[in-house]
C-alpha positions as CSV (number, residue, x, y, z in Angstrom):
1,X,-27.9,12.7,12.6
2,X,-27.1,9.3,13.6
3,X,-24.9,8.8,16.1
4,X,-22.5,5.6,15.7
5,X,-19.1,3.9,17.8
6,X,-16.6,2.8,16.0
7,X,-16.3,-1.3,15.8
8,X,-12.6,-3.2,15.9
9,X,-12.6,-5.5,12.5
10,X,-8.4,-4.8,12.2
11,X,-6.5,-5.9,14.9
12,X,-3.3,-4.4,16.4
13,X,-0.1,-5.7,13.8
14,X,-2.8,-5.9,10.9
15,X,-1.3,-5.0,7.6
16,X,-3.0,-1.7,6.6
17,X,-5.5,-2.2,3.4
18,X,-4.1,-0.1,0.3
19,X,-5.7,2.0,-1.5
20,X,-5.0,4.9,-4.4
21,X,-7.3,7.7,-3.8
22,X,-7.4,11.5,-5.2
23,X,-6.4,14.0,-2.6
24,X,-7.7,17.8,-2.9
25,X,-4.2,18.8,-4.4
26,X,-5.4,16.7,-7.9
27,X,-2.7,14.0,-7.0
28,X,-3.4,10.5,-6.0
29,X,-2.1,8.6,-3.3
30,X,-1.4,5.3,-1.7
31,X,-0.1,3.7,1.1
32,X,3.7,4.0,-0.6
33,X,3.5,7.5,-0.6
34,X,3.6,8.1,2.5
35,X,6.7,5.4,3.1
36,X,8.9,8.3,4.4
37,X,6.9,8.7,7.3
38,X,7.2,6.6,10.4
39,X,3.9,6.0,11.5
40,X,0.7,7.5,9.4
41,X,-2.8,8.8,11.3
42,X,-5.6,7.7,8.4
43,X,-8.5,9.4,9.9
44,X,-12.0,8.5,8.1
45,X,-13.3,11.9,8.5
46,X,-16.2,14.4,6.7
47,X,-17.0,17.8,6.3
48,X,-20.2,18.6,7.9
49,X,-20.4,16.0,10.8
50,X,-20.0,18.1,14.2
51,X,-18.0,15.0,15.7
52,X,-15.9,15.4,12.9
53,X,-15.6,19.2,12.7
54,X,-14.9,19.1,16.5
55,X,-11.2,17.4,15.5
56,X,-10.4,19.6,12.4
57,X,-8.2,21.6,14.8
58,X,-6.7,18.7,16.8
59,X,-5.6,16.7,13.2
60,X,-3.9,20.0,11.7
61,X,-2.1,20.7,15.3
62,X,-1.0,16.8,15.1
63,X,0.2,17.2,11.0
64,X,2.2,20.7,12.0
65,X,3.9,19.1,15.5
66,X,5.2,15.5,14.1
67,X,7.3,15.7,11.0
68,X,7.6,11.8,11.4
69,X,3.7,11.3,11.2
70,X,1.4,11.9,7.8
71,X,-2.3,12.8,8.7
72,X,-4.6,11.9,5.9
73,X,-8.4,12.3,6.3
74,X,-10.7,10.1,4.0
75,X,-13.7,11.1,3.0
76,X,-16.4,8.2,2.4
77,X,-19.8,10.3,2.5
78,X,-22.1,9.9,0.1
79,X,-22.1,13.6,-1.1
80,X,-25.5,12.8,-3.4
81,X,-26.9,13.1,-0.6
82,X,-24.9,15.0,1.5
83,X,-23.6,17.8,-0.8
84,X,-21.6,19.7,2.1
85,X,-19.4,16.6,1.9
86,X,-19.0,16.8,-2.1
87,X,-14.7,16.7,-3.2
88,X,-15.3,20.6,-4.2
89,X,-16.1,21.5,-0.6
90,X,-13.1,19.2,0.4
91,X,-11.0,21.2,-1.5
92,X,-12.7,24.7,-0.6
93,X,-11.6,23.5,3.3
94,X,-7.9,22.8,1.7
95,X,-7.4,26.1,0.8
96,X,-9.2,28.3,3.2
97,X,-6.6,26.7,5.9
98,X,-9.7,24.9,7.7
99,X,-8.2,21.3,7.1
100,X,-4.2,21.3,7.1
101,X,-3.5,17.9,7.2
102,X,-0.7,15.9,5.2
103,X,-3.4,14.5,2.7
104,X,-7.3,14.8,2.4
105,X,-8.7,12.2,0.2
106,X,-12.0,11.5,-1.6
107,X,-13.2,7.6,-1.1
108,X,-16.1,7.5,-3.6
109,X,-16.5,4.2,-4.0
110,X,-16.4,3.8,0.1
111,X,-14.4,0.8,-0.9
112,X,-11.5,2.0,1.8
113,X,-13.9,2.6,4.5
114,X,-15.4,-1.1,4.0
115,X,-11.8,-2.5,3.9
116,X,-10.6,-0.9,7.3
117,X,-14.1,-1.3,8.9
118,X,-14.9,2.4,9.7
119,X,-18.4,2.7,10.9
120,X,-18.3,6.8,11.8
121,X,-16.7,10.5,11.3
122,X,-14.6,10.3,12.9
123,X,-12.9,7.0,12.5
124,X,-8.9,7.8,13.7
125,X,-6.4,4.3,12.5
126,X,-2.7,5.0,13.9
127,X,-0.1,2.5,12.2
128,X,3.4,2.4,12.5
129,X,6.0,1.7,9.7
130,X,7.8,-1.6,9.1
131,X,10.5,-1.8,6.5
132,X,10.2,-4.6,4.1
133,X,13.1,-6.0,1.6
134,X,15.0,-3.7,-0.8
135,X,15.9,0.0,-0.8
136,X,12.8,2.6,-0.6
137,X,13.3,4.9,-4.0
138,X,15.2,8.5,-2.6
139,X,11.9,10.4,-4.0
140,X,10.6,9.1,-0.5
141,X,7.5,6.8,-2.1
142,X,8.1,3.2,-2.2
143,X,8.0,1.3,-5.5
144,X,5.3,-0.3,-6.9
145,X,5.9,-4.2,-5.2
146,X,4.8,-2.8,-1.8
147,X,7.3,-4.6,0.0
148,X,9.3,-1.2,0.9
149,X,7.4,-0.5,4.0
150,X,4.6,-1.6,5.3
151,X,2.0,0.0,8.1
152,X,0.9,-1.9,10.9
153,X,-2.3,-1.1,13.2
154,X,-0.8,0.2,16.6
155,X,-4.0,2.1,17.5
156,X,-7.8,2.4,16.5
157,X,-10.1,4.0,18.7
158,X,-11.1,7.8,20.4
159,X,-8.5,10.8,19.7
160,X,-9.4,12.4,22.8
161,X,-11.6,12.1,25.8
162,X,-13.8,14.9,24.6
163,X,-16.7,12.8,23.4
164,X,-19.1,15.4,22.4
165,X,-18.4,18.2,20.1
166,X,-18.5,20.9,22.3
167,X,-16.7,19.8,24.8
168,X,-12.9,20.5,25.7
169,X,-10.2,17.6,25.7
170,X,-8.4,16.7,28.8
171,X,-6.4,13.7,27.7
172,X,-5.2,13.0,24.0
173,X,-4.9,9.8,23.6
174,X,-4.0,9.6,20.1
175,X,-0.8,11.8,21.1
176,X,0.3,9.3,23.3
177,X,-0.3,6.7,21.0
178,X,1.9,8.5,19.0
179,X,4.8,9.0,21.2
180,X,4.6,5.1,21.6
181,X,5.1,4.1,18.2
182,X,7.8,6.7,17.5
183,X,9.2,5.4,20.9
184,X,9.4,1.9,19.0
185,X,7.2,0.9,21.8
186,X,3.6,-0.9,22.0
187,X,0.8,1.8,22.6
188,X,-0.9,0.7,26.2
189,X,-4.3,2.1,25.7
190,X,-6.6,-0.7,25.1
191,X,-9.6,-0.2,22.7
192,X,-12.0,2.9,23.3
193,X,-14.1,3.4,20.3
194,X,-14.2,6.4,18.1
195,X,-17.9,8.2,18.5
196,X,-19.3,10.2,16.1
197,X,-22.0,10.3,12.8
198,X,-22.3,7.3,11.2
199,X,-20.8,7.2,8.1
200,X,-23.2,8.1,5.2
201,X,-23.7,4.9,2.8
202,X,-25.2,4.7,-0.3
203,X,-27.0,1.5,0.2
């Protein structure tokens, strides 16, 4: 296991990168479907890491308290190799109830996790919803110019202040990042990277 911090390459009011992903539920997704929401958690995240494990129950509390707020894990691990982390075992987690979020989706080409700079699992990237020009469809995804509603970065860095897997949380910091942008306010925590295993490359 290597262990790895994560690095700031998007900075706070950076447009978030698209993507169009397949999620365990055999649809895919992008950026516009989740233009209903108000701000969007994109956590690059992993099956079998413990640092990433440790958060399972944190993400689906966050997904189940804040109807405003989509939760989607990415999974960029290089499941050749690492074949706990394949998109079977993604969707095994789905439906046993172990991972509840809003969305998990399979980055096999790691092409996402290169775009948004994640470096390890997990890699948490809160962004907040700005509307763009035109009327967003009534089916709650945005059409395909991508000018319905944008995310911004608000917040990239640590969920907690439990830095080790086994150990208990006494401040959330990604709720109260949360609060902030649903507030309409800027988040105050400055930068505090993300620890966990790096994220598993294939070259």
């Amino acid at each position: 296991m290597v262990l790895e911090e994560s690095v700031q390459e998007l900075e706070r009011g950076d447009a978030a990168p698209n993507f169009a992903l397949p999620g365990t539920d055999g649809e895919e997704y992008s950026l516009a479907d989740f233009a209903d929401y108000e701000a969007l958690l994109l956590v690059f995240t992993c099956n079998h890491c413990p640092y990433a494990k440790a958060k399972f129950d944190l993400l689906n509390e966050i997904a189940a308290a804040y109807d405003e707020v989509a939760v989607v894990g990415i999974n960029p691990n290089d499941a050749e190799e690492y074949p706990e982390d394949s998109f079977d075992r993604m969707v095994e987690l789905v439906e046993d109830g172990t991972i509840r979020y809003d969305a998990y989706l399979r980055d096999e080409s790691q092409a996402v996790a290169r775009d948004y700079g994640a470096v390890c699992t997990p890699d948490p990237y809160l962004f907040g919803r700005r509307e763009g020009s035109g009327e967003r469809r009534a089916s709650g995804s945005a059409s395909g110019d991508g000018q319905r509603a944008e995310f911004r970065l608000a917040y990239h860095g640590r969920l907690d202040d439990a830095l080790n897997p086994d150990a208990e949380p006494t401040e959330l910091y990604v709720r109260e990042a949360i609060d902030a942008v649903l507030a309409g306010e800027d988040v105050a925590l400055d930068f505090m990277p993300s620890r966990g295993c790096s994220i598993k490359w294939r070259d």
